[in-house]
N, C-alpha and C positions, 0 to 999 in steps of 0.2 A: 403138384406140390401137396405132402404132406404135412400132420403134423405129428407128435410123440405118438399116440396111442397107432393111428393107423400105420406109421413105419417099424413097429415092433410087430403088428398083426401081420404085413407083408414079408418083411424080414422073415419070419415062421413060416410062412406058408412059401415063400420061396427057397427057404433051406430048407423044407421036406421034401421039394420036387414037386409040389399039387397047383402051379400056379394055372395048369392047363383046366382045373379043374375049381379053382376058384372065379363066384361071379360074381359080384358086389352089384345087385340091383337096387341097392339107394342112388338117385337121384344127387347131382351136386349142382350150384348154380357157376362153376369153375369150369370153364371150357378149358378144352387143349392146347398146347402149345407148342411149341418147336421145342426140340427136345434143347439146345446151345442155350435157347433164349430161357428159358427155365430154369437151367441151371446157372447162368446169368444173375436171373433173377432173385437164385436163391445168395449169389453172394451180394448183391448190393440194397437188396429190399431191405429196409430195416426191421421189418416183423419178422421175417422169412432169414434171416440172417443170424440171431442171435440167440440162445435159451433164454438170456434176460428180457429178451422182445416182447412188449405188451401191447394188444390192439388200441389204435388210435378212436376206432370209435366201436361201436356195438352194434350186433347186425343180429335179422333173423332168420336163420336158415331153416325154413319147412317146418313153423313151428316149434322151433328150438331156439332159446332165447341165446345169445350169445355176448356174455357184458365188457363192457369197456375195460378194459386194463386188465384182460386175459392173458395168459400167459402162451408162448406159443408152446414149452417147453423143451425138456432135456436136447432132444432129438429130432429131427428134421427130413425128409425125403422127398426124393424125386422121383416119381416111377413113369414106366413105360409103359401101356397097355396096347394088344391087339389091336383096339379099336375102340371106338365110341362112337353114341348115339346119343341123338336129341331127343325126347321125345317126355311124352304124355304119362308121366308115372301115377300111384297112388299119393304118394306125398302132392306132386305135385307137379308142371313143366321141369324139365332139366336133362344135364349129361348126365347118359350112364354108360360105365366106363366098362369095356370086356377083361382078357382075363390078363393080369399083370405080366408080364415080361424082365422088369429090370427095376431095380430099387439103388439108389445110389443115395445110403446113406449120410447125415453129415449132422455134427452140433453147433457150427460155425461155418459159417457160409464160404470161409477160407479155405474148409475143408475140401472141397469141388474146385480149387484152382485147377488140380491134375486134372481134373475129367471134362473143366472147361475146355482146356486146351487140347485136349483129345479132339474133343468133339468137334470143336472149331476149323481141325485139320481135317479130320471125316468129311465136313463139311465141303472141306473146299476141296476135295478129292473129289466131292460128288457130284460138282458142277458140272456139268457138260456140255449146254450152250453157254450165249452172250444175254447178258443182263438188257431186257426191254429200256428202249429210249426214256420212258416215263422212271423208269423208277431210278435215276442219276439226277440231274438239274434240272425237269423241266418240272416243275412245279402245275401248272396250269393242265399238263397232260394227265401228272399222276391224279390230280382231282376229278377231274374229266372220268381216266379211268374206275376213281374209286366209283364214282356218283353211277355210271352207267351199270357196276356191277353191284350193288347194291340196291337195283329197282327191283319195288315187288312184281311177280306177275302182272298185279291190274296197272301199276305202272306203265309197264311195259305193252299190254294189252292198246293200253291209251293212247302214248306215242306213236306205235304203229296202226290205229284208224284216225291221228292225226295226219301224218305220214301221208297215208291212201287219200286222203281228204286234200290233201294238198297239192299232189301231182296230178291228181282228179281235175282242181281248178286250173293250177297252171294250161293241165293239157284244153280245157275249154276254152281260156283265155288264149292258147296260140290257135284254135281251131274257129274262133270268133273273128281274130283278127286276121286268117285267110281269107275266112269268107268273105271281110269287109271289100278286102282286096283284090277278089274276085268281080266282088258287086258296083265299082268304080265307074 
């Protein structure tokens, strides 16, 4: 998601044809997102939705003071890039996005009904399994899953010499009570 200034900057650079050639190595604290749910987001966010849109609160991004009751302005986009990365800038941690692909401009969020509904059908074009049992009603499973895929390594590290430590004793504890049985 854009705002006015960077969808007139993309706009240009992908109406001359150079976006192979454009690289935007500023840093953003805004990660990626599905391209449906973006555009989604651009119609029903209230900031992201309207040129009258004013920020609810005031943020700082990389040293740039950013004040409350900003305007979002005229203009609005959604872009698509190659790719992105996390990583270690001079500003500071943050994405930094490769080389744009698609700009789907709009001033009202109304604007991207068409291209919701495009996409939404791309989408279901694109499925081609069955949706995992966790992510329909089991509540308990999807949790399960989130928690397990969001341990750190040392997490992970952790459970698994728990793990070892635990089959370790069992296996003493069935190898004690042979011998007891032996010893009778």
């Amino acid at each position: 998601m854009v705002d006015t200034e960077e969808t007139e900057m993309l706009a240009e650079v992908l109406s001359r044809g150079v976006g192979n050639k454009f690289l935007n190595m500023a840093p953003t604290q805004e990660g990626p997102g599905h391209r449906s749910c973006m555009i989604y987001s651009a119609l029903v966010c209230p900031f992201l939705g309207g040129p009258e849109a004013r920020r609810s609160q005031g943020a700082n991004t990389y040293g740039e003071e950013i004040p409350r009751g900003e305007a979002r302005g005229k203009k609005g986009g959604v872009v698509a890039y190659d790719s992105c990365d996390f990583r270690e800038t001079p500003a500071g941690p943050g994405c930094v996005y490769g080389h744009p692909l698609e700009l789907l401009e709009y001033e009202r969020g109304e604007d991207l009904l068409g291209a919701l509904k495009e996409a939404v059908e791309a989408d279901a074009e694109a499925v081609t399994g069955t949706c995992p049992p966790w992510l329909l009603s089991d509540e308990a499973a999807l949790e399960k899953a989130f928690l397990h895929a969001m341990r750190s390594p040392e997490e992970v590290a952790l459970l698994n010499a728990q793990r070892r430590e635990a089959e370790a004793r069992r296996k003493r504890q069935k190898q004690a009570k042979a011998s007891r049985r032996r010893n009778r």
